[in-house]
C-alpha positions in Angstrom: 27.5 -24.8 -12.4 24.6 -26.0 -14.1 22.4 -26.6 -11.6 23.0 -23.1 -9.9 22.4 -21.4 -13.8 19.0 -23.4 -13.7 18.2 -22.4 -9.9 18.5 -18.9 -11.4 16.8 -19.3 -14.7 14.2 -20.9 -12.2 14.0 -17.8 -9.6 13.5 -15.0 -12.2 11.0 -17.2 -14.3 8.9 -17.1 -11.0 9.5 -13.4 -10.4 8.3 -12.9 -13.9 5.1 -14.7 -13.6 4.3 -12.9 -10.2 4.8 -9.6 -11.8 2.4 -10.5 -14.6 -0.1 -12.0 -12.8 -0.4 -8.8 -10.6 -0.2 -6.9 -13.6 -2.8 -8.3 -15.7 -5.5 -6.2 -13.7 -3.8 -3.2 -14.9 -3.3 -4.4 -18.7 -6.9 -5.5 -18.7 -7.8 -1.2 -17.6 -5.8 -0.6 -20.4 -7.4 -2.3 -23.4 -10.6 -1.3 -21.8 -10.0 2.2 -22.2 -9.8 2.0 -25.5 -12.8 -0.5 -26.4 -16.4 0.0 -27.3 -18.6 -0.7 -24.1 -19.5 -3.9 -26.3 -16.3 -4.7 -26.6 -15.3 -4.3 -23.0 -18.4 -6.7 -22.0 -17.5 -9.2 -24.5 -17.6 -12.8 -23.5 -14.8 -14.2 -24.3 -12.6 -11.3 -24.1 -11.3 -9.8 -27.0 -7.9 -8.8 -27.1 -8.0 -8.0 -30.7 -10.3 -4.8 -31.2 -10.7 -1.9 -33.3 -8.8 1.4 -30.9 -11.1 4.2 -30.2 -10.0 7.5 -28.2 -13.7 7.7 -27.2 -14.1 7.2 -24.0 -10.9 8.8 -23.1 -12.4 12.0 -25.0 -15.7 11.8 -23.4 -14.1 10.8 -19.7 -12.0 14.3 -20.4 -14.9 16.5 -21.9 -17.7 15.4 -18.2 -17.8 18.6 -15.9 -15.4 17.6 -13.2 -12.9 15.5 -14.3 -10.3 17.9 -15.0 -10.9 19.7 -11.7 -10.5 16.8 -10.0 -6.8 15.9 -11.6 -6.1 19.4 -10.6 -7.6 19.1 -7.1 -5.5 15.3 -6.9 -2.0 17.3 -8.3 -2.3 20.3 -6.1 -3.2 18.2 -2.9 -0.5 15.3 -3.4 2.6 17.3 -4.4 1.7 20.6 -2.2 0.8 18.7 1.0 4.1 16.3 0.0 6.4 18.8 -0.3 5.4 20.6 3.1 5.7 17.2 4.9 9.4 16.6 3.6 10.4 20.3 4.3 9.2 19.7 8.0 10.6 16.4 8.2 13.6 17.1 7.2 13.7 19.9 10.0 12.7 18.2 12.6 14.9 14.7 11.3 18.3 16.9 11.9 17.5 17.4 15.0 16.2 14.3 16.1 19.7 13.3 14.7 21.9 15.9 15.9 20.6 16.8 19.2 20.6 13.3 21.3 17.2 13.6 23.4 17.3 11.2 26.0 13.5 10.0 24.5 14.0 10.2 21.2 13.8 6.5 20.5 10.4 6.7 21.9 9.4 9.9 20.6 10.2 8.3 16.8 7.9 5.4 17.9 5.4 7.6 19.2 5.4 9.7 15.7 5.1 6.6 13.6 2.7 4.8 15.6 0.0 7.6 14.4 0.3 5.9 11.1 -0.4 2.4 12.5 -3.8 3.4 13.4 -6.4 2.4 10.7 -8.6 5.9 8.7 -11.6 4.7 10.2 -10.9 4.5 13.6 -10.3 8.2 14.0 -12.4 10.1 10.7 -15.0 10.6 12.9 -13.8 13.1 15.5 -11.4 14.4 12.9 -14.8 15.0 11.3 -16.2 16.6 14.3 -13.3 18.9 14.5 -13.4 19.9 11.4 -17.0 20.6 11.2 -16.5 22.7 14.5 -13.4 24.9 13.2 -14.6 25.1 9.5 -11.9 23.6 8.2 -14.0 21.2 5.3 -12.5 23.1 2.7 -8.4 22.7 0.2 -6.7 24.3 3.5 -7.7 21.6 5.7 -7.6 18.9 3.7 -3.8 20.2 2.7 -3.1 20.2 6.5 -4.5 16.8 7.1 -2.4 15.3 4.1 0.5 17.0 5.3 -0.1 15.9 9.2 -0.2 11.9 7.7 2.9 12.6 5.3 5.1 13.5 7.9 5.9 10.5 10.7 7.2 8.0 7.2 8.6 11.0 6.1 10.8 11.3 9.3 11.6 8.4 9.8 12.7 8.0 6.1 15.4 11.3 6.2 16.7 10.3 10.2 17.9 7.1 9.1 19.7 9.0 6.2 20.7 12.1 8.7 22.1 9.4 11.3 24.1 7.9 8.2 25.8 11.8 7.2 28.9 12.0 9.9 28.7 14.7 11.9 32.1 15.6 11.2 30.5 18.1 8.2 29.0 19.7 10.2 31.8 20.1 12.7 34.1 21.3 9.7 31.5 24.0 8.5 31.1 25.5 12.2 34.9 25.5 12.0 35.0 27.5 8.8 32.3 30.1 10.0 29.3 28.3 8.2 26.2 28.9 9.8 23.4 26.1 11.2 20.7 26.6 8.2 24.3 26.6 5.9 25.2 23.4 7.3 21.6 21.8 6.8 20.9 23.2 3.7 24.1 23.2 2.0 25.7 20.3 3.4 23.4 17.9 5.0 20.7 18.2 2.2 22.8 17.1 -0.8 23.8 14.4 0.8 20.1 13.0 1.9 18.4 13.3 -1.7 18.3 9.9 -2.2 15.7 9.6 1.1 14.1 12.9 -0.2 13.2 11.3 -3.4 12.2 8.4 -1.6 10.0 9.8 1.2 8.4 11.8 -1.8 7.2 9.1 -3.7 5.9 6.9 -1.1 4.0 10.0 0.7 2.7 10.8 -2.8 1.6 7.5 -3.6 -0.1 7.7 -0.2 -2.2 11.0 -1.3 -3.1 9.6 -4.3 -4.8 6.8 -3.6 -6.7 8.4 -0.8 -10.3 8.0 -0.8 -12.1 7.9 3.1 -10.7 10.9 4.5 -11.4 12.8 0.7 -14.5 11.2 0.8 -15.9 12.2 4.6 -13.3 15.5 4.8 -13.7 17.2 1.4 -16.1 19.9 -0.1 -16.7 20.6 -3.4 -12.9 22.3 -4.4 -11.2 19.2 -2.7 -12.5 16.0 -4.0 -9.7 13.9 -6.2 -9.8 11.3 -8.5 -10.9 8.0 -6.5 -13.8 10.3 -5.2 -14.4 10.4 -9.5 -14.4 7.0 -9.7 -16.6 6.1 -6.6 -19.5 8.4 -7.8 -18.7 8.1 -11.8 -19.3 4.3 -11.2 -22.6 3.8 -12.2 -24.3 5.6 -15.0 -27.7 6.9 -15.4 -29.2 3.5 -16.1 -27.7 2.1 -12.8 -25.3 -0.2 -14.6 -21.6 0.1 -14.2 -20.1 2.9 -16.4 -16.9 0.1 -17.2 -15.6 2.8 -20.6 -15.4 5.5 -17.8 -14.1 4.0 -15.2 -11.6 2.4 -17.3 -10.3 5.8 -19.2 -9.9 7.8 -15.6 -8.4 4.4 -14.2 -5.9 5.0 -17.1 -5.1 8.5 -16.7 -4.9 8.0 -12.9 -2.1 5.5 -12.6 0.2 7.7 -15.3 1.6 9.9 -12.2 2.2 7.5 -10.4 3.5 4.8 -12.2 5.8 7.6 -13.7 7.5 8.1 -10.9 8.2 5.0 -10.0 9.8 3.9 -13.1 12.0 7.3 -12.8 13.0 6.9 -9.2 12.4 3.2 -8.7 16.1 2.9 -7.2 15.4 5.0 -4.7 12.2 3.2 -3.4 14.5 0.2 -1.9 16.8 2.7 0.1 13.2 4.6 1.3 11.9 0.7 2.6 14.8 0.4 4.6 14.9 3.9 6.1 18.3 4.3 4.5 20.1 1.0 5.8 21.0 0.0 1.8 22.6 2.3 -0.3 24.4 0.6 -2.7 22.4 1.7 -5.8 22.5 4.9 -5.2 
């Protein structure tokens, strides 16, 4: 009995020092953000300062920061929340309709993912030269086009798990296909909605290459801030900015992930383990 309460004791002392040690970047982002650029450039470290708001002020009060939070909302929940609507769609019937390929067809959709930004933001970069569409409206497309194979795969697994005996009951009583979807299938897969949200947002978010090649001046988000904000006028590193916007960047997402973390394990899995939920 002892020596199983210390193997435990043992295991979550180690998960504890794991999560602190990746965590420490973050804290460090932190306590920059509200240091003097002396005291950020300290040597040793000082973890004991005097607060200031400055930098967070003067990181808010440059030209384009707050167009590029807006640009970094409107792009990561818009282009989200059109990937889970067409997921969703095309998950039912994926899951109700048995096409002989659709094992393949699945692999086929999520393979798109496996293929790394900068093998393909060249012609993608081509094409959107040649159709104009280097503006919000095709970066929103593009977002949306990557958010969707996860997405899929995320709400099929959940689909597959709904029996298809709801949906036999509803024909029965005279509901109609979108009633069935919407009004009986849905409720029942918010769990992988929430899921396939977060992770496709996270996704968005963090973007930078296709932003950065894609983009025009009414798209670029926040790591497009940080990659030209980096260095200030005097060609030294501009640590006091980078670490306010740092701040304020990871505050969406970090949000959501404390609110919905219990449905991130059931996303991993595409809806195998739903125990917590």
């Amino acid at each position: 009995m002892q020596q199983s309460r210390a193997r435990t004791t043992l295991y979550y002392l180690i998960l504890w020092l794991v999560a602190i040690l990746f965590f420490l970047p973050v804290f460090w982002i932190l306590l920059a953000s509200f240091k003097t650029p002396n005291d950020i450039l300290a040597v040793p470290p000082k973890f004991i300062f005097q607060p200031t708001v400055d930098n967070i002020i003067s990181m808010l009060t440059r030209p384009n920061t707050i167009p590029y939070f807006i640009n970094s909302l409107f792009l990561s929940i818009t282009s989200v929340t059109l990937a889970i609507v067409v997921s969703f769609l095309a998950a039912y019937a994926l899951s109700r309709y048995k096409f002989r390929a659709t094992n393949f067809l699945m692999f086929l959709i999520l393979s798109t993912r496996m293929v790394p930004a900068a093998a393909f933001v060249v012609p993608i970069f081509q094409m959107y030269n040649a159709f104009q569409w280097r503006n919000q409206f095709g970066v929103l497309m593009l977002y949306t086009m990557f958010s969707i194979p996860f997405s899929l795969w995320i709400l099929k697994g959940f689909i597959d798990g709904v029996s298809q005996r709801y949906d036999e009951t509803g024909f029965v009583n005279g509901a109609s296909r979108l009633h069935v979807m919407f009004r009986v299938v849905l409720p029942q897969v918010r769990p992988g909605l929430i899921a396939a949200f977060i992770f496709n947002l996270i996704f968005v978010w963090n973007e930078f290459l296709l932003n950065f090649i894609l983009g025009g001046p009414g798209t670029q988000m926040i790591p497009y801030a940080l990659a030209v904000g980096l260095v200030n006028a005097g060609g030294n590193v501009d640590w006091a900015f980078v670490a306010s916007l740092s701040t304020g960047y990871v505050l969406l997402p970090t949000i959501m992930i404390f609110l919905f973390q219990k449905y991130l394990l059931v996303g991993m899995t595409f809806g195998t383990v739903r125990g917590e939920v």
